[in-house]
N, C-alpha and C positions, 0 to 999 in steps of 0.2 A: 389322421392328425393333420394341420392344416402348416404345422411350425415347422416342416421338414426341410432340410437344406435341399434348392433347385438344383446343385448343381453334386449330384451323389459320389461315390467313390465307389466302387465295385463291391457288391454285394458279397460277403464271403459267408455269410450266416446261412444255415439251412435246416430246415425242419424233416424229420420222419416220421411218417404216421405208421404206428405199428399195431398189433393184432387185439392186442389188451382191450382196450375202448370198450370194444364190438363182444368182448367176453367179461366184462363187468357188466353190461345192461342185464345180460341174463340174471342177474343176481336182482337188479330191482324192480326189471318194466315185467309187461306181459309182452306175447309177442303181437307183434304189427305196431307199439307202440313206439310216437314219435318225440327226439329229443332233439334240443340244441344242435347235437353231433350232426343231423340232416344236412344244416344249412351249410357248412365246410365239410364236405364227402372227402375229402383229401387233401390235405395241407401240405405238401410234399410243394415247391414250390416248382411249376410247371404248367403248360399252357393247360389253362380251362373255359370251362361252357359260364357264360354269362348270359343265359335264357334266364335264369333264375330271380339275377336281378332287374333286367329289362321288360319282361311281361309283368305287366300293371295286374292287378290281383281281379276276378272277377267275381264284382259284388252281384250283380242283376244276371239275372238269367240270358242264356245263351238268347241272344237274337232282340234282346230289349233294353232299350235306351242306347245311349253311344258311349265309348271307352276311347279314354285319351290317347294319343299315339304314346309309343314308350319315349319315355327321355334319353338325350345324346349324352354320349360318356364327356365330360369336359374335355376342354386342352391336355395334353399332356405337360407336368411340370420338372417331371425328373429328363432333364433334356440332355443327349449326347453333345459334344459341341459341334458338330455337324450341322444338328436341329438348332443350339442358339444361334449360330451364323448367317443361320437361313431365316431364322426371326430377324435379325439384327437386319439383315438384306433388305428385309421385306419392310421396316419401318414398322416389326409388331405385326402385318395383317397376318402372316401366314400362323394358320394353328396346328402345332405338331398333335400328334394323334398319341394317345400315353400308348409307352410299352407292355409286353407280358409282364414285367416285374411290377411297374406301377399299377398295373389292373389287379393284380393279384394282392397289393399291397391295399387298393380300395375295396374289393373284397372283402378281406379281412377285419377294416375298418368299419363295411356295413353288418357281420356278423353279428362284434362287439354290441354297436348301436342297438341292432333291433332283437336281440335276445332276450327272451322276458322268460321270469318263473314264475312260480303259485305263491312263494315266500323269498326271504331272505336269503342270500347267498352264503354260504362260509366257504371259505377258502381259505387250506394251511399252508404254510410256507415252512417245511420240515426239512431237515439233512441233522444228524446228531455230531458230524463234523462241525466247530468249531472254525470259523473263519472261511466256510461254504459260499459265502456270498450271501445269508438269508436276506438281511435285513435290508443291504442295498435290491435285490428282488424283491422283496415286499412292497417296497416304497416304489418301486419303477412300476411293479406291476398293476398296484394299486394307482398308480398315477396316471397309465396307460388308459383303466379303464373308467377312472371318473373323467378324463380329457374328453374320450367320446361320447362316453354315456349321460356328461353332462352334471358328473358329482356324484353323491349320495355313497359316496365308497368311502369307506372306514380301514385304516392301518392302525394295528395297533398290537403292542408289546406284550405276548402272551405266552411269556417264558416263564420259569418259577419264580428266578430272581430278575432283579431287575436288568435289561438289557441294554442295547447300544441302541435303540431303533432311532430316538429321539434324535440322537448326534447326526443323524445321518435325516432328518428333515429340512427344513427350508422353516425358522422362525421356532418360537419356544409359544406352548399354552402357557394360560395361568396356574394350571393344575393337572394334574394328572393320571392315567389307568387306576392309581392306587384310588383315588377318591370317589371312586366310580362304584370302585369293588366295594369300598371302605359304607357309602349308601348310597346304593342302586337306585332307592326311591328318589333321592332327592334329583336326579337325572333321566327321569322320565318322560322331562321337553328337550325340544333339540338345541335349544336356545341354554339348555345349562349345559348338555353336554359339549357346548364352543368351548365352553369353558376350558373344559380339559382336550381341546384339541389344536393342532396347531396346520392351521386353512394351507397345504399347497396352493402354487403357481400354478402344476395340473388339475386345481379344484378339492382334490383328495383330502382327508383329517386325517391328520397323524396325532396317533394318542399313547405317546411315548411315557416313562418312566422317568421324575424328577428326581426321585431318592431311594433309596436301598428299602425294598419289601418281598416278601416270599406269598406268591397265589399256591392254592390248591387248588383242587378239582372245582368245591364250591365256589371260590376265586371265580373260577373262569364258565360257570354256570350263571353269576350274576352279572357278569359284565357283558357274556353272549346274549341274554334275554333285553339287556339296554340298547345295544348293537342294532340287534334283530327289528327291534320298536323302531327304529329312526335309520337306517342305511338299509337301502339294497342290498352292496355288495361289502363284506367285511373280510377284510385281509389279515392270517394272525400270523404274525413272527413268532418262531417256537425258538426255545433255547436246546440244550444239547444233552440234555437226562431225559431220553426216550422213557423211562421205568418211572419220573416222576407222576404226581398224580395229574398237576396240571396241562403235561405233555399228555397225556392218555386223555385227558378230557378235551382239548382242544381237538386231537386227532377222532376222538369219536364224534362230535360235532359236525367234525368239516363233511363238506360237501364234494370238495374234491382237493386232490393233494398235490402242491407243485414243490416237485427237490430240486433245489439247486445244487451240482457240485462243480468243484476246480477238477481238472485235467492231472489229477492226483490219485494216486494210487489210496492214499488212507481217506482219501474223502470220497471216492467213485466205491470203495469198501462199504463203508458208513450208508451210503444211497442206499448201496442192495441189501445189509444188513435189516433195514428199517422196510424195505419192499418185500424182503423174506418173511420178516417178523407179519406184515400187513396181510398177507399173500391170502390167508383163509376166513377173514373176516366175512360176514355175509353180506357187508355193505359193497365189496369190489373195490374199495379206494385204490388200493395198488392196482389194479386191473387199469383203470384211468387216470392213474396218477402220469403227471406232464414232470417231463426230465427236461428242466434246462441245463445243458453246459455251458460252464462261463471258463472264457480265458480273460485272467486277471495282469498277463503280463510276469508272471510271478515264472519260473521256472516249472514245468510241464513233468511228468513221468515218461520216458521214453518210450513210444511204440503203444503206449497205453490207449490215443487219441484213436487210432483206426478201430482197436477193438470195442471199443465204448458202444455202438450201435448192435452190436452182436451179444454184448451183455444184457444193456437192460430192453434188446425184443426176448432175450431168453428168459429175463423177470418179468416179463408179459407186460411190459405198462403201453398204455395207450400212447405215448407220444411223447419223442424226444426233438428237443427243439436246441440249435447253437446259438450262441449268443457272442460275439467280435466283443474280443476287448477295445475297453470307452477308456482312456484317459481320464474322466473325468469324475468316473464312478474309481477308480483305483486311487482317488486323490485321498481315500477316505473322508470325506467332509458332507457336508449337506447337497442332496440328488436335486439337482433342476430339470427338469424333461429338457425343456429345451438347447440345455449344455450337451446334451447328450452328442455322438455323433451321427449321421445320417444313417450307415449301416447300423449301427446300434438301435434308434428308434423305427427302423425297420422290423429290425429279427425282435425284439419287444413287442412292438406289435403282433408280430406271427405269434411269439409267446401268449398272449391274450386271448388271443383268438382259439388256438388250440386248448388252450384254460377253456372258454366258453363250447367249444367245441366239444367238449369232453363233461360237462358239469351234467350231473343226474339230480334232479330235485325231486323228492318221494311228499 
């Protein structure tokens, strides 16, 4: 992301890459087969090998024609004040060199970018907790990755009833998920479906809920085939009736699963409850499902926070990732990437990345 504040504040976000991942492929690839997960071997946030992205790809055979040198890592922008002072000295000429945190932060950022599948993405945003944080996840995360990727990502309200997603975007459509469901045909160019979406700042379409309607399984069978036709990557906000049909059908769908929950005893419950319930599926989703925890600023369960990583590596999921409380997302209102705060669009980031990192397409 290019919008990040220069001048950071101590990173406290951190990610764990845990065993899960690596035991849900079993479930789809054959072996030696290569996925996404390749390109981040380890998201745990710590010094790494950058051969990966510095060796230019070789097209021509060993010994024929010439190969570019590799390109220099830019300036660093996330500057100590040390380093601005010494810019400031220098009248600008002197170029700080980035840290391991901002190298790892472009990383991250080239994963995102250069990730490609055979099809469409689906991506659910589940926890049956109530007030989990989905919806402001949904929209960050989906924000995250149309910023990089350049758009074509879809967020959209894929609960039974209708939900809050909408509230929490940047601007209102003229119409809505319902009219999509309501005929599918008539949204078969992307040019109608603007219609019913409402264009983020970070590029993203949010395709939120204008009035009171109930999807079913069918629901959300026509509106994922319109999705599928016109976006890459589609991000669903699920509501909190795991047993409904349209929660069962979004979850059989998805591609891969990100829970968010609060630093709560009844909602860190709810996670595992829904990773138990997943746990023997033949698709793996709980196997690679991506655990964000968010602190909302809200009052915490005590002693809960250290256990948190001992839990859900014991529910196998591939990857838990924290997330600093934003001020800005607690405001409840409409999400801007760029209000966010610097830690915050950091650990988001890493979130994305471990999303992509983890995503199986069959």
């Amino acid at each position: 992301m290019t919008d990040l504040d220069p001048n950071p504040a101590p990173n406290s976000s951190a990610s764990r890459r845990l065993p899960g991942a690596d035991r849900a492929r079993a479930y789809t690839e054959r072996p030696g087969s290569e996925t996404t997960t390749d390109v981040i071997a380890d998201l745990t946030p710590k010094p790494v090998s950058w051969e990966r992205f510095s060796t230019p790809t070789d097209v021509l055979s060993e010994g024929v024609g010439w190969v570019p040198p590799a390109p220099k890592e830019a300036p660093g922008q996330w500057l100590t004040p040390v380093a601005r002072l010494v810019k400031v000295l220098s009248f600008g000429l002197a170029k700080p060199q980035p840290g391991q945190e901002e190298l790892a932060h472009r990383q991250y950022v080239r994963a995102i970018r250069q990730a490609a599948w055979p099809r469409s993405v689906r991506i659910a945003v589940a926890n049956p907790k109530g007030g989990a944080g989905k919806s402001p996840a949904a929209v960050i995360l989906g924000g995250i990755l149309a910023h990089i990727r350049g758009g074509s990502v879809a967020v959209w309200d894929a609960s039974d009833a209708a939900g809050t997603l909408a509230a929490r975007a940047e601007g209102a459509a003229a119409r809505c998920i319902s009219d999509i469901a309501a005929d599918p045909d008539a949204y078969a160019l992307p040019a109608m479906i603007a219609m019913c979406a409402a264009t983020q700042t970070s590029t993203a379409d949010v395709l939120g809920s204008l009035r009171e309607r109930e999807f079913t399984a069918a629901d959300i069978a026509k509106v994922s085939g319109v999705l599928d036709a016109t976006y890459r990557v589609s991000v669903a906000d699920t509501a909190n009736c795991p047993h409904s049909s349209a929660y069962e059908a979004v979850i059989e769908r998805a591609d891969i699963l990100v829970v968010p929950t609060m630093v709560t005893a009844d909602s860190v419950n709810k996670a595992l409850s829904l990773l138990r319930r997943l746990q023997d599926t033949p698709t793996g989703l709980a196997q690679r499902a991506v655990v964000a925890v968010l602190h909302s600023g809200a009052p915490e369960t005590p002693r809960l926070g250290g256990d948190l990583p001992a839990l859900f590596e014991k529910a196998g999921v591939g990857a838990v990732v924290d997330i600093p409380f934003d001020a800005h997302i607690a405001q409840g209102t409409a999400i801007s990437l760029s209000a966010l705060s610097h830690p915050s669009q950091v650990a988001w980031t890493r979130l994305a990345a471990t999303v992509v990192a983890n995503v199986t397409v069959n």
